[in-house]
PDB file with one MODEL, atoms N, CA, C and O in Angstrom:
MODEL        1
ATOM      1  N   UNK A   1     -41.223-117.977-108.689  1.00  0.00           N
ATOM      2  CA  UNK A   1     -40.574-118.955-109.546  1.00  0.00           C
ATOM      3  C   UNK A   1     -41.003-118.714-111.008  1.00  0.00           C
ATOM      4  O   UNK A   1     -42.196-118.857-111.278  1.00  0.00           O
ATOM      5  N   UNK A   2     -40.266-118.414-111.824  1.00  0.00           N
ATOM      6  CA  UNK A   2     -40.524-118.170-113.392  1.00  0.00           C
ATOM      7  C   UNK A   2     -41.026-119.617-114.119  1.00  0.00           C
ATOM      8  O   UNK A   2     -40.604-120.602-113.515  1.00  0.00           O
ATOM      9  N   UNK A   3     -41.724-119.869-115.124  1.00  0.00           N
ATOM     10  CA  UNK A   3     -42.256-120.391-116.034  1.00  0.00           C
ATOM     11  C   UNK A   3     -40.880-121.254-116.502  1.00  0.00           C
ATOM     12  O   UNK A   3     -39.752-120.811-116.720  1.00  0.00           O
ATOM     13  N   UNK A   4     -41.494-122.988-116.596  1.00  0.00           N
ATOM     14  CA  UNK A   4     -40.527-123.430-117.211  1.00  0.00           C
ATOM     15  C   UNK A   4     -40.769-123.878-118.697  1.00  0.00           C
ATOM     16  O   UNK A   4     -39.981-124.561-119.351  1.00  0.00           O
ATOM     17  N   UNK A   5     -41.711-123.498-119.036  1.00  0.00           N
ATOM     18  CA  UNK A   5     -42.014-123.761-120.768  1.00  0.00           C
ATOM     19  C   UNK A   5     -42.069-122.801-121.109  1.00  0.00           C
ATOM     20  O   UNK A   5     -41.284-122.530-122.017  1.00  0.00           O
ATOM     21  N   UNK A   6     -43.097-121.583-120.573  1.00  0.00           N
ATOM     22  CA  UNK A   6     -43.192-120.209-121.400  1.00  0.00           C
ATOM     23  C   UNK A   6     -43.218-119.421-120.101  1.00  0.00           C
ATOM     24  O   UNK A   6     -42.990-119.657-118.915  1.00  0.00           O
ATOM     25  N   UNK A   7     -43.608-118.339-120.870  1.00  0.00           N
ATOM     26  CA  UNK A   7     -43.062-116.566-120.352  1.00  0.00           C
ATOM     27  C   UNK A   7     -44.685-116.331-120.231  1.00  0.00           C
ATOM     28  O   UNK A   7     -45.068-115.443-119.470  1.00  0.00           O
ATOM     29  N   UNK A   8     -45.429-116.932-120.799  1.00  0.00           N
ATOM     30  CA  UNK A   8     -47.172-115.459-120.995  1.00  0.00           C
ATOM     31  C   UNK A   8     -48.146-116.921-120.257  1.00  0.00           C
ATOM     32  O   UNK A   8     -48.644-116.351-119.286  1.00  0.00           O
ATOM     33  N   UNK A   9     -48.577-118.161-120.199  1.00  0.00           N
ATOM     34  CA  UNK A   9     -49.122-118.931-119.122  1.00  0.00           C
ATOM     35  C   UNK A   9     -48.331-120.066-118.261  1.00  0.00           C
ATOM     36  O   UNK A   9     -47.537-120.978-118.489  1.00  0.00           O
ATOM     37  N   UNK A  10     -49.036-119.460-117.081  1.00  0.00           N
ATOM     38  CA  UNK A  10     -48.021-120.719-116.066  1.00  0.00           C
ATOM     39  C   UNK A  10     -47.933-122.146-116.238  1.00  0.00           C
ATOM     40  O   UNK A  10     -49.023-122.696-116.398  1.00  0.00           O
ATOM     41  N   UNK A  11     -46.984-122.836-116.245  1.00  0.00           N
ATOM     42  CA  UNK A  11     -46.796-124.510-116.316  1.00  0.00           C
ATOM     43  C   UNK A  11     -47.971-125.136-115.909  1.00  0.00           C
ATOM     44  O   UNK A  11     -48.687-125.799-116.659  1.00  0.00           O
ATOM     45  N   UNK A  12     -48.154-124.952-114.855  1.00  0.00           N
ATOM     46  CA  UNK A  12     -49.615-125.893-115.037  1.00  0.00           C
ATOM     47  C   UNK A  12     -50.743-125.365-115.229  1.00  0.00           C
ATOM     48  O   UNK A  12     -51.677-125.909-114.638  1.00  0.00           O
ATOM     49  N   UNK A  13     -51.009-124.350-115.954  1.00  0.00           N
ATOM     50  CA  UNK A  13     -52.210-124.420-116.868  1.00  0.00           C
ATOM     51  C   UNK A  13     -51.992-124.890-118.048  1.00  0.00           C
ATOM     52  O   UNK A  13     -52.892-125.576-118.534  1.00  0.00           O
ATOM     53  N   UNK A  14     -50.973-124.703-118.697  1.00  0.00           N
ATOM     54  CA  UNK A  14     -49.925-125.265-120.114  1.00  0.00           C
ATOM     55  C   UNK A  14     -50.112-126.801-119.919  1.00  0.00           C
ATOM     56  O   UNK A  14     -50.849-127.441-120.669  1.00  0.00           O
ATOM     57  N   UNK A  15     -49.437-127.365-118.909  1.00  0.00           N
ATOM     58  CA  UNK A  15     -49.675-129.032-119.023  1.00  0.00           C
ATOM     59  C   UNK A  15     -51.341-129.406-118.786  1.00  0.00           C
ATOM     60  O   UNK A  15     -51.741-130.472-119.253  1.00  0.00           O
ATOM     61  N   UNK A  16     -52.522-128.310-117.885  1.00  0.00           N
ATOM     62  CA  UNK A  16     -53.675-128.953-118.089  1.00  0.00           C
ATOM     63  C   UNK A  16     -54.366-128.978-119.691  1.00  0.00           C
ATOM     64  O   UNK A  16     -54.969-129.933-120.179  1.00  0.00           O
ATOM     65  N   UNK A  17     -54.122-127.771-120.291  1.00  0.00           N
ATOM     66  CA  UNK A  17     -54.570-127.221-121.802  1.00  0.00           C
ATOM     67  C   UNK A  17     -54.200-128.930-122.861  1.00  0.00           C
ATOM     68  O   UNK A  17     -54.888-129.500-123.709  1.00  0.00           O
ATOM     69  N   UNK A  18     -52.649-129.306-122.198  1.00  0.00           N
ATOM     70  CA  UNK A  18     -52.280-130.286-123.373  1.00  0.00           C
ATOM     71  C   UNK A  18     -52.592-131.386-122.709  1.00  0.00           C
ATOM     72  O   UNK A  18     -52.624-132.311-123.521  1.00  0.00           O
ATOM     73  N   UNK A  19     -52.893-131.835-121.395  1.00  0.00           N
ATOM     74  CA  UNK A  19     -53.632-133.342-120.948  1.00  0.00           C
ATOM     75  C   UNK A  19     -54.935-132.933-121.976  1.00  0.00           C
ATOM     76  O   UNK A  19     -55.041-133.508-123.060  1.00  0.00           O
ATOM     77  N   UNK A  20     -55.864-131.952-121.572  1.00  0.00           N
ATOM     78  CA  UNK A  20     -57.265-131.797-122.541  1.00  0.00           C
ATOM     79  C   UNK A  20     -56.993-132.256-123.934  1.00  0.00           C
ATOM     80  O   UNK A  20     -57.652-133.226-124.309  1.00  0.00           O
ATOM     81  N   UNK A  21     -56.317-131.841-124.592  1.00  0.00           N
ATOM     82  CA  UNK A  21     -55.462-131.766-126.139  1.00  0.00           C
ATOM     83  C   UNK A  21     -55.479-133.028-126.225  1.00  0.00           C
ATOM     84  O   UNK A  21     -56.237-133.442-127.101  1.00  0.00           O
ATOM     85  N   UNK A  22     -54.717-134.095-125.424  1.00  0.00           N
ATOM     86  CA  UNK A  22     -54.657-135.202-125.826  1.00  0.00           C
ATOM     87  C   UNK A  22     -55.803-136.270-125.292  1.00  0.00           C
ATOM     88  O   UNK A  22     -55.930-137.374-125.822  1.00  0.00           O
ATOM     89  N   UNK A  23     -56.395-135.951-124.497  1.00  0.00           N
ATOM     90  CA  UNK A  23     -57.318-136.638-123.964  1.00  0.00           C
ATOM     91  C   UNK A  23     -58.648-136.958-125.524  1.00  0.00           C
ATOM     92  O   UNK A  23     -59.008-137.994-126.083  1.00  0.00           O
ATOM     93  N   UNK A  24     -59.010-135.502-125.726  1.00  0.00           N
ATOM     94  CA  UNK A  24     -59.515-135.310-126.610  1.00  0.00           C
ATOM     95  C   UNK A  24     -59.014-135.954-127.787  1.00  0.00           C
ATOM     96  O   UNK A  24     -59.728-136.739-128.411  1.00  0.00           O
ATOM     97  N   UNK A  25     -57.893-135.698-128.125  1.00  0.00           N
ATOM     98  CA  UNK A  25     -57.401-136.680-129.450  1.00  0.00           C
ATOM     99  C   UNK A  25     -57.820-138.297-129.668  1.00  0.00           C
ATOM    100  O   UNK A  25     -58.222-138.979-130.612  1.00  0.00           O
ATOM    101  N   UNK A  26     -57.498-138.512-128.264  1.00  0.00           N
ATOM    102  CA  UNK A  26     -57.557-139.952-128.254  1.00  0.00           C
ATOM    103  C   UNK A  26     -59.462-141.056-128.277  1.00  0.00           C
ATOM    104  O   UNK A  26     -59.998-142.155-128.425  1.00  0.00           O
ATOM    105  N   UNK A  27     -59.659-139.587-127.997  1.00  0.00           N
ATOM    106  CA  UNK A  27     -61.633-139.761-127.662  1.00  0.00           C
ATOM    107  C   UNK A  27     -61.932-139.691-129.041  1.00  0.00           C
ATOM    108  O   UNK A  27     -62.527-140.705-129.407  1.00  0.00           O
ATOM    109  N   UNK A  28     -61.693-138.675-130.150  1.00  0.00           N
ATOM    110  CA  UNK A  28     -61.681-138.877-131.434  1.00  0.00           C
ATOM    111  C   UNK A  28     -61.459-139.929-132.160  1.00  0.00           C
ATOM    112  O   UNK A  28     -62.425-140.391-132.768  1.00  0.00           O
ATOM    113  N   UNK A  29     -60.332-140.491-132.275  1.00  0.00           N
ATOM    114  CA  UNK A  29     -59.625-140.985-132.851  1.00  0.00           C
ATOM    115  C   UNK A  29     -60.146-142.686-132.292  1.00  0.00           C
ATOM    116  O   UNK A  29     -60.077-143.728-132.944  1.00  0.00           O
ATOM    117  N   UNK A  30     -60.527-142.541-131.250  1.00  0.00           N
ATOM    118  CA  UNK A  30     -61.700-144.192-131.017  1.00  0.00           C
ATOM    119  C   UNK A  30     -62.854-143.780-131.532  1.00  0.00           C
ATOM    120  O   UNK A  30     -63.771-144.590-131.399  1.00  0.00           O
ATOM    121  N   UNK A  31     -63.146-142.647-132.154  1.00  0.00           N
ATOM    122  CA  UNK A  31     -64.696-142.666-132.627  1.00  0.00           C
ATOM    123  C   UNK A  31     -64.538-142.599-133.971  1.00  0.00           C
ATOM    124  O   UNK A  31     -65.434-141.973-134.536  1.00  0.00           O
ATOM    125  N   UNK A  32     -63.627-143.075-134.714  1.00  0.00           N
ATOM    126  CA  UNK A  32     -63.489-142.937-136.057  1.00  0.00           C
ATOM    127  C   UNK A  32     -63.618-144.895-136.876  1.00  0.00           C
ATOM    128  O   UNK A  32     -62.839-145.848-136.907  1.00  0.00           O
ATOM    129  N   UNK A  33     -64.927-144.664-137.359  1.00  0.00           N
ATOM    130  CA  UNK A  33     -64.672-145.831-138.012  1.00  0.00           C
ATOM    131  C   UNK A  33     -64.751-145.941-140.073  1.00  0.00           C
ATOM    132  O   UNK A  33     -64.785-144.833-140.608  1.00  0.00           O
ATOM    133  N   UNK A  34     -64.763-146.578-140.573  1.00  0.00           N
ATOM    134  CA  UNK A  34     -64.371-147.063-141.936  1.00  0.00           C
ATOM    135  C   UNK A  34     -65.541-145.739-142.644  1.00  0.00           C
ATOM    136  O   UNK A  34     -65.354-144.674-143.231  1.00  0.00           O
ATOM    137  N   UNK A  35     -66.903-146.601-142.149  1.00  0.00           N
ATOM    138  CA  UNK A  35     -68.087-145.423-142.578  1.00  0.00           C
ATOM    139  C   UNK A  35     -67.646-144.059-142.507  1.00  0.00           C
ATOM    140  O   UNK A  35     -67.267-143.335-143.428  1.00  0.00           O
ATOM    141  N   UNK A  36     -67.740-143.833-141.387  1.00  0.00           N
ATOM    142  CA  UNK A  36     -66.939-142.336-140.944  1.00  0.00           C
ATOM    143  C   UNK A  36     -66.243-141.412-141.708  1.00  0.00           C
ATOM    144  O   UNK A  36     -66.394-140.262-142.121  1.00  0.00           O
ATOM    145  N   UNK A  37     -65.190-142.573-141.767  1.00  0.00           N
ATOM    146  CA  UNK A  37     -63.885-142.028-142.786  1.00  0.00           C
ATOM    147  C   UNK A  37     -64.116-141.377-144.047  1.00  0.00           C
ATOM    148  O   UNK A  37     -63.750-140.280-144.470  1.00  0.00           O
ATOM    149  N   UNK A  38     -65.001-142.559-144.696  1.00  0.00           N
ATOM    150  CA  UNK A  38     -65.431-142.240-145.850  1.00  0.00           C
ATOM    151  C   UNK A  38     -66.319-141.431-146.086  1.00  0.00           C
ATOM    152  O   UNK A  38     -66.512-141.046-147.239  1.00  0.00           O
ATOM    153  N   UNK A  39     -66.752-141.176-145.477  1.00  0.00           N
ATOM    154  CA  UNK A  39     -67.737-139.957-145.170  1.00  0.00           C
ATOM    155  C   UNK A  39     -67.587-138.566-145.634  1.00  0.00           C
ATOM    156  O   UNK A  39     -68.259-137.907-146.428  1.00  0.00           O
ATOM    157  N   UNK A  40     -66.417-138.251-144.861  1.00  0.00           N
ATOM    158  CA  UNK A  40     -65.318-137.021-145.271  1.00  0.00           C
ATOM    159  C   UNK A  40     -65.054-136.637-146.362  1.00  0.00           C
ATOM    160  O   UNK A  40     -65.302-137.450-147.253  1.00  0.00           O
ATOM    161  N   UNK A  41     -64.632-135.683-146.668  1.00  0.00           N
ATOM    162  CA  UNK A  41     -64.302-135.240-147.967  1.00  0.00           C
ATOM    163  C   UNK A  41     -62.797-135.982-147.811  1.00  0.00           C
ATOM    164  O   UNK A  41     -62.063-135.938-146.823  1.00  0.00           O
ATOM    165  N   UNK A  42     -62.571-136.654-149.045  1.00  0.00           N
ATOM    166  CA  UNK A  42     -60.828-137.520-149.087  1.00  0.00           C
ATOM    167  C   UNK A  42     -60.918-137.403-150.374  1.00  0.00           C
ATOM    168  O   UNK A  42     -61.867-137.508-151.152  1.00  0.00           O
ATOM    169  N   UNK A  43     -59.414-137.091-150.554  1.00  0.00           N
ATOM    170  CA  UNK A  43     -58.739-137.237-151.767  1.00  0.00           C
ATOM    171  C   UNK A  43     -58.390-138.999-152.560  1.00  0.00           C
ATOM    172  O   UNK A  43     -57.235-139.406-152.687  1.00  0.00           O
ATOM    173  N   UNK A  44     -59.350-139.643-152.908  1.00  0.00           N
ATOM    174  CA  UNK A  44     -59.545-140.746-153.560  1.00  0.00           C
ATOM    175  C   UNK A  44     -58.315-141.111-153.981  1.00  0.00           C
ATOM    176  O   UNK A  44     -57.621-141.816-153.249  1.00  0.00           O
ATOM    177  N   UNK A  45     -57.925-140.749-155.042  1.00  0.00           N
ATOM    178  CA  UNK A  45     -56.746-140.329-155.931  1.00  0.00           C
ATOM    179  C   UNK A  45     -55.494-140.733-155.060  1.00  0.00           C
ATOM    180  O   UNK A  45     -54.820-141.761-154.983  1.00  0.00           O
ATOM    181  N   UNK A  46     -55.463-139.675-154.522  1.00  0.00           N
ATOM    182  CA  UNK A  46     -54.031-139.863-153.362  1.00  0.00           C
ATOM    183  C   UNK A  46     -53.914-141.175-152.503  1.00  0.00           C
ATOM    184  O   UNK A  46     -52.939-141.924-152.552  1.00  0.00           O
ATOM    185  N   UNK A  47     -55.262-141.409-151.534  1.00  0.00           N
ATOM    186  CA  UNK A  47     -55.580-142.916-151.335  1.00  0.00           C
ATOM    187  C   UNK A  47     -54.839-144.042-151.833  1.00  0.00           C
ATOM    188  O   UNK A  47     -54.088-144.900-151.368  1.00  0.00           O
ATOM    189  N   UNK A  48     -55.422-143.662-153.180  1.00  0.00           N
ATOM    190  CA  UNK A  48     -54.806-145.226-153.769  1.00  0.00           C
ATOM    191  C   UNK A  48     -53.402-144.975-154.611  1.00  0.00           C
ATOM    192  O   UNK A  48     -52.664-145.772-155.190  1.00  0.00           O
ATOM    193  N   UNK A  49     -53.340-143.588-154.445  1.00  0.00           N
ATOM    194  CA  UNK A  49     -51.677-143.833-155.198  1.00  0.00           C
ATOM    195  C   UNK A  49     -50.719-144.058-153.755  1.00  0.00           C
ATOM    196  O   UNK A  49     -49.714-144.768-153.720  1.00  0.00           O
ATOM    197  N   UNK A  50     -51.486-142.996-152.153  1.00  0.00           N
ATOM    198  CA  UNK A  50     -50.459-143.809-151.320  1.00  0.00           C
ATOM    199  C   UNK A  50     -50.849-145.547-150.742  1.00  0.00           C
ATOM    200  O   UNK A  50     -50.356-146.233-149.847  1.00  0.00           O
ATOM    201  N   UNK A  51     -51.590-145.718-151.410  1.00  0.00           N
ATOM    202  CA  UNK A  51     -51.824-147.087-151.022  1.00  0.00           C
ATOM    203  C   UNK A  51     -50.924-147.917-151.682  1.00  0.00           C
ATOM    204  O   UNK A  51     -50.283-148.728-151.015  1.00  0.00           O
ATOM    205  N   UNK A  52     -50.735-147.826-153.202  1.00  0.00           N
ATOM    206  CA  UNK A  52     -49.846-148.452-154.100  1.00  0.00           C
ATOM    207  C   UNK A  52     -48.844-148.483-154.072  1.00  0.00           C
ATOM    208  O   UNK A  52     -48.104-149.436-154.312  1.00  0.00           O
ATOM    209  N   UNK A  53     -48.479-146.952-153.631  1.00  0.00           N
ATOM    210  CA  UNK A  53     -46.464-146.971-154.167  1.00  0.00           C
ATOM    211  C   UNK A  53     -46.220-147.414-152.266  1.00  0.00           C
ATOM    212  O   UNK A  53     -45.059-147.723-151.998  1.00  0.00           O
ATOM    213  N   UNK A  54     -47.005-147.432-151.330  1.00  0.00           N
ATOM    214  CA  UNK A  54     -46.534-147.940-150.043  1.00  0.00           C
ATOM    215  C   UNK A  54     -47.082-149.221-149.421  1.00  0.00           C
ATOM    216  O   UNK A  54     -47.371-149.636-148.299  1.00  0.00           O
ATOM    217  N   UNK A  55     -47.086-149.678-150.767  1.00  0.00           N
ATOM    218  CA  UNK A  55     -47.474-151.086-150.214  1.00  0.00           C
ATOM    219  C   UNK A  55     -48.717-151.378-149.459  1.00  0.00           C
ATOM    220  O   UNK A  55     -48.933-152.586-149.365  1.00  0.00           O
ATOM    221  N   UNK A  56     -49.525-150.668-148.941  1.00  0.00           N
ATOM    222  CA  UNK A  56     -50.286-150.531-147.966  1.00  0.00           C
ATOM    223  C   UNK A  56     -52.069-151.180-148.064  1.00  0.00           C
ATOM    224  O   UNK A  56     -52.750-151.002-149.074  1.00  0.00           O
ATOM    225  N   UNK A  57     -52.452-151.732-147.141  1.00  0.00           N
ATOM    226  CA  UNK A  57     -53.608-152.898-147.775  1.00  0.00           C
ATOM    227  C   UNK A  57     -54.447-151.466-146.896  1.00  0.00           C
ATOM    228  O   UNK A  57     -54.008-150.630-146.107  1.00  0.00           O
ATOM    229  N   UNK A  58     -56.081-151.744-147.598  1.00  0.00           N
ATOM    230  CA  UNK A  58     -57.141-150.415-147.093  1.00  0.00           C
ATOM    231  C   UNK A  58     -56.745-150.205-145.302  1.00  0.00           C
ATOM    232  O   UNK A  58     -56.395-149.100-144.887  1.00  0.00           O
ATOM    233  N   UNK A  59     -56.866-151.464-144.335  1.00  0.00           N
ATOM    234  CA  UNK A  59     -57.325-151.142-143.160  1.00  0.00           C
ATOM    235  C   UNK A  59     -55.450-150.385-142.975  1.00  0.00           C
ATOM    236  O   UNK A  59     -55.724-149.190-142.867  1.00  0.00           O
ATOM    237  N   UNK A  60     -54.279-150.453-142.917  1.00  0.00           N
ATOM    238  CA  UNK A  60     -53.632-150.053-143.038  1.00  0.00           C
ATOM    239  C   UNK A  60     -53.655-148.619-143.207  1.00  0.00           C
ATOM    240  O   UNK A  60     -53.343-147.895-142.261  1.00  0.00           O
ATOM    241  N   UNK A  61     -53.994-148.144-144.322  1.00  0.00           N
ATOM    242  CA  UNK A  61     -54.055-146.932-145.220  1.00  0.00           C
ATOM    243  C   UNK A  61     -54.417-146.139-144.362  1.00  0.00           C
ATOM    244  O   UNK A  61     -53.674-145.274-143.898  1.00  0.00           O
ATOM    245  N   UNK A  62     -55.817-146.345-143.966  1.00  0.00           N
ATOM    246  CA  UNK A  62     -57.194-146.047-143.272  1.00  0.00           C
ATOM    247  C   UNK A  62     -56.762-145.499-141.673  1.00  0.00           C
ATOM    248  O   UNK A  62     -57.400-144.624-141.086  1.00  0.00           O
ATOM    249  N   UNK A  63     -55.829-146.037-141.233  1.00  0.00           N
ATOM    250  CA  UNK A  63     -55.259-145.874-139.909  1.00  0.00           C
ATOM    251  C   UNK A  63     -54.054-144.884-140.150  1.00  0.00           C
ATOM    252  O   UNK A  63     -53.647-144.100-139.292  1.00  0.00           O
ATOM    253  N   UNK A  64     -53.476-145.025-141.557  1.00  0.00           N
ATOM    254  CA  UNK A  64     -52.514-143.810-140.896  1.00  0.00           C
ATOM    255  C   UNK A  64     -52.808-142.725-141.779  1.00  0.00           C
ATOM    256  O   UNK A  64     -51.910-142.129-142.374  1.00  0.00           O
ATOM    257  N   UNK A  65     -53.740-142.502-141.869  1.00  0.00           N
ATOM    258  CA  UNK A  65     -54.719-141.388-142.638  1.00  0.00           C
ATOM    259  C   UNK A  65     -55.679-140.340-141.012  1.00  0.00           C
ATOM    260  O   UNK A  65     -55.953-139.205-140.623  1.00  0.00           O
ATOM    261  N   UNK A  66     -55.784-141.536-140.715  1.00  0.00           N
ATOM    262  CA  UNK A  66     -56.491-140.991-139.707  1.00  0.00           C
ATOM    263  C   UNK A  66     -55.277-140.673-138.183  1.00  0.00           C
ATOM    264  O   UNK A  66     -55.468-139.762-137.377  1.00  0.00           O
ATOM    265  N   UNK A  67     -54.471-141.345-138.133  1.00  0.00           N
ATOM    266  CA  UNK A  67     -53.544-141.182-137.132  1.00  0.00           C
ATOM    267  C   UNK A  67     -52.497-139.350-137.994  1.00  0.00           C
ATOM    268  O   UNK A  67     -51.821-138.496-137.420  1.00  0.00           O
ATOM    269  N   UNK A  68     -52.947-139.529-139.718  1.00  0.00           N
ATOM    270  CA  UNK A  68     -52.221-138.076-139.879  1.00  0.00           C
ATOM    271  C   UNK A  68     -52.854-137.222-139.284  1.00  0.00           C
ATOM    272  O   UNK A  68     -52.467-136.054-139.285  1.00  0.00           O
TER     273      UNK A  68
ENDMDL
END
C-alpha cells in the first residue's frame, strides 16, 4: 500500500513525528509565563506599536506573541 501523505516516510511514522510536534507545543506553551516572556530577547518597540494600532491590552498582546 503506497504512502498517503508522502513518498520518503510511512504514514504512521509521519502522524507519530506530528502527535510529538504538537504534544510538545502545547507542553511549551503552558510553561510560558509573563516573567518568562520578558525574559527573551523582544522587540519592545513593535510590542507597543502592535499593542496600539490593535487595540490590544498587555495580557492580550502577551498571548498572541506567544501563540505566534
Amino acid at each position: 500500500m503506497a504512502n498517503k501523505y508522502l513518498s520518503f516516510i510511512s504514514d504512521e511514522h509521519l502522524l507519530f513525528c506530528i502527535e510529538n510536534l504538537h504534544k510538545s507545543y502545547l507542553r511549551a506553551k503552558e510553561d510560558v509565563s509573563k516573567k518568562k516572556f520578558y525574559k527573551n530577547k523582544i522587540d519592545t518597540i513593535k510590542l507597543t506599536f502592535d499593542a496600539k494600532f490593535n487595540d490590544l491590552d498587555e495580557e492580550t498582546l502577551i498571548k498572541t506573541e506567544i501563540n505566534r
